[in-house]
C-alpha positions as CSV (number, residue, x, y, z in Angstrom):
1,X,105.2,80.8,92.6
2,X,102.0,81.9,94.0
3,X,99.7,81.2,97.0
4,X,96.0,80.8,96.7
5,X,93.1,81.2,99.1
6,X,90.2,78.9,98.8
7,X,87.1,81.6,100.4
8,X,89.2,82.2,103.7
9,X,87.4,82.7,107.0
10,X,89.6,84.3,109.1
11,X,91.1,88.3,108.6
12,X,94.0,87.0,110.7
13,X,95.1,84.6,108.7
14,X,95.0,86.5,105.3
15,X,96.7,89.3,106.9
16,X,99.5,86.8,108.1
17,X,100.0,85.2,104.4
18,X,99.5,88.8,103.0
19,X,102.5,89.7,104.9
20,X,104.0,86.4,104.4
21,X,104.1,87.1,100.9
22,X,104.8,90.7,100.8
23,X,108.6,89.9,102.4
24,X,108.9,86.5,100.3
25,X,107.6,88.9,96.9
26,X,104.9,86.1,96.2
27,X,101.8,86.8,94.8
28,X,98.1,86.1,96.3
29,X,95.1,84.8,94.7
30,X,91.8,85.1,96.7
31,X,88.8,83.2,95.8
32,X,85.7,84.9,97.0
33,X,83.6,84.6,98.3
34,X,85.8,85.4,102.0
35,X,84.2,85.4,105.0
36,X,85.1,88.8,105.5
37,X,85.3,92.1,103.9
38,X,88.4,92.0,102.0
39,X,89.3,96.0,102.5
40,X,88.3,95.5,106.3
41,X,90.2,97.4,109.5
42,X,91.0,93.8,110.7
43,X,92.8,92.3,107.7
44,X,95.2,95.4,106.9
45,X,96.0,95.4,111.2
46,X,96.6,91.9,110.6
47,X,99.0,92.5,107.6
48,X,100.2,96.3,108.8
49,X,101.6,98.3,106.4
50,X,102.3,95.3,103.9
51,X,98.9,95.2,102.6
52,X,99.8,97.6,100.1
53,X,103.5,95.8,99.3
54,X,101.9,92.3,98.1
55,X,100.8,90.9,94.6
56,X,97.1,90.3,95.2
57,X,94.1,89.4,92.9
58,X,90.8,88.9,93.9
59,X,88.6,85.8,91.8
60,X,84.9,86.0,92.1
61,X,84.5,81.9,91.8
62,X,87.1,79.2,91.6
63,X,86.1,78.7,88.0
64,X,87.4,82.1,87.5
65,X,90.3,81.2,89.2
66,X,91.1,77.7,87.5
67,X,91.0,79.4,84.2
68,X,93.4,81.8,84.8
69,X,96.1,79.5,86.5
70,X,95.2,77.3,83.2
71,X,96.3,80.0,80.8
72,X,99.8,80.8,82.6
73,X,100.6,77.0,82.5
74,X,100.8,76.6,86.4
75,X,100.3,73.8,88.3
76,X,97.7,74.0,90.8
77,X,98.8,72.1,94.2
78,X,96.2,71.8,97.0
79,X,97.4,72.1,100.2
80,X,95.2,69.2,102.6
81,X,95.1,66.8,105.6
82,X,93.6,64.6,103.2
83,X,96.5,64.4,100.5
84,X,98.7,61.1,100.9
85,X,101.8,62.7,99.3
86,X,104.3,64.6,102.0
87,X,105.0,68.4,100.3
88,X,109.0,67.7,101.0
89,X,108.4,64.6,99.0
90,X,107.8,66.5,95.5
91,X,109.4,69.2,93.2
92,X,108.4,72.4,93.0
93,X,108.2,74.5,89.9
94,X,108.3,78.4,89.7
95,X,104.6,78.1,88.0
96,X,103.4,76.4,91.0
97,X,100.1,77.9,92.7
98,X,100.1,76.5,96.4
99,X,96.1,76.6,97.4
100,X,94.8,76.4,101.0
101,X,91.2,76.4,101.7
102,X,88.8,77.3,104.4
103,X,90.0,77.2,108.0
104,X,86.7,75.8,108.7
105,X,85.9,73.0,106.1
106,X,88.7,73.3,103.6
107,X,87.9,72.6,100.0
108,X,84.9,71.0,98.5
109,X,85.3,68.0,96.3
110,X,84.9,69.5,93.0
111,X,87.9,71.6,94.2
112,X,89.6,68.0,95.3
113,X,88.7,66.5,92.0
114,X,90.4,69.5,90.1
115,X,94.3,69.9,91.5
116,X,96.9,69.0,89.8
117,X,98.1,67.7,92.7
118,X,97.3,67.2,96.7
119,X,99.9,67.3,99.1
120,X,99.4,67.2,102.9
121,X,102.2,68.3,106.0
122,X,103.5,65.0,108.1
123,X,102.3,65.5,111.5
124,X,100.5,63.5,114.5
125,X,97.6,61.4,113.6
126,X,96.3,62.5,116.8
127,X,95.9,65.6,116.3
128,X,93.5,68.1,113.4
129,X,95.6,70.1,111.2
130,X,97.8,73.5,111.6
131,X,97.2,77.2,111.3
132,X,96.6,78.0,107.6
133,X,99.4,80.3,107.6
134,X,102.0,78.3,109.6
135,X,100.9,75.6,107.2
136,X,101.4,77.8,103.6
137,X,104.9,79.2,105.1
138,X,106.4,75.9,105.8
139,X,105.2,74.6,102.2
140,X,106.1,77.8,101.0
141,X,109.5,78.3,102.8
142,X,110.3,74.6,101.1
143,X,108.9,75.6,97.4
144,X,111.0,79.0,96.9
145,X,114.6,76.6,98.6
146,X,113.9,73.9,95.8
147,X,113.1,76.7,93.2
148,X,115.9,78.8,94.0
149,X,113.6,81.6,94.8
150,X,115.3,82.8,97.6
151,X,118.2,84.2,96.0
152,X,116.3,87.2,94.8
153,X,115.8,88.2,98.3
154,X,118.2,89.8,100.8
């Protein structure tokens, strides 16, 4: 199981999945460009002293990226307000790469276009969309119970 960033925008965010990650022992793809310097003061604050403690490759373009899941086998799942299928609605695999895009625009269609699968989190239809990283630790937290990848962890 692994989590993928789609060019993030916000230090705060990355630093919250970083440290996400780090205590669940998942791995972190980021797909540059970000909208900040990756080595910056504000994302290891963000993620403290876990910065050092996660998985974490860097991809110079989502090509790059795509490749690279497509040699391991995974199964690239985009995480979206746009996706008509609920994530507690599917299985989970350990090979799974759970992507979340911008926190400004998301993903762009050729991005779309290229999942495996879209799946969205059932909320109001009054309301936008959650924080990135409340969003990828529910869909996470839900992955690693189906997956049995909790049990590694004490």
């Amino acid at each position: 199981m692994r989590i993928a960033l789609y060019q993030p925008d916000i230090a705060q965010n990355t630093g919250t999945i970083l440290r996400l990650a780090a205590c669940l022992n998942v791995a972190v793809d980021i797909i540059e460009p970000a909208g900040f310097d990756i080595s910056s003061r504000a994302l290891r604050r963000a993620a403290l002293d876990y910065f050092d403690k996660v998985k974490l490759k860097r991809h110079g373009t989502f090509s790059d990226f795509k490749q690279e899941v497509g040699r391991t086998g995974g199964r690239l799942i985009l995480l979206t307000t746009r996706a008509d299928t609920a994530y507690h609605n599917i299985v989970f695999k350990d090979s799974d790469v759970i992507l979340a895009g911008r926190e400004s625009a998301g993903v762009p269609e050729e991005v779309h276009a290229s999942v495996n699968l879209r799946i969205r989190i059932p909320m109001r239809s009054d309301l936008r969309s959650l924080n990135v990283a409340v969003s990828l630790a529910m869909v996470l937290g839900e992955a690693l119970r189906q997956t049995g990848d909790f049990s590694h962890l004490t």
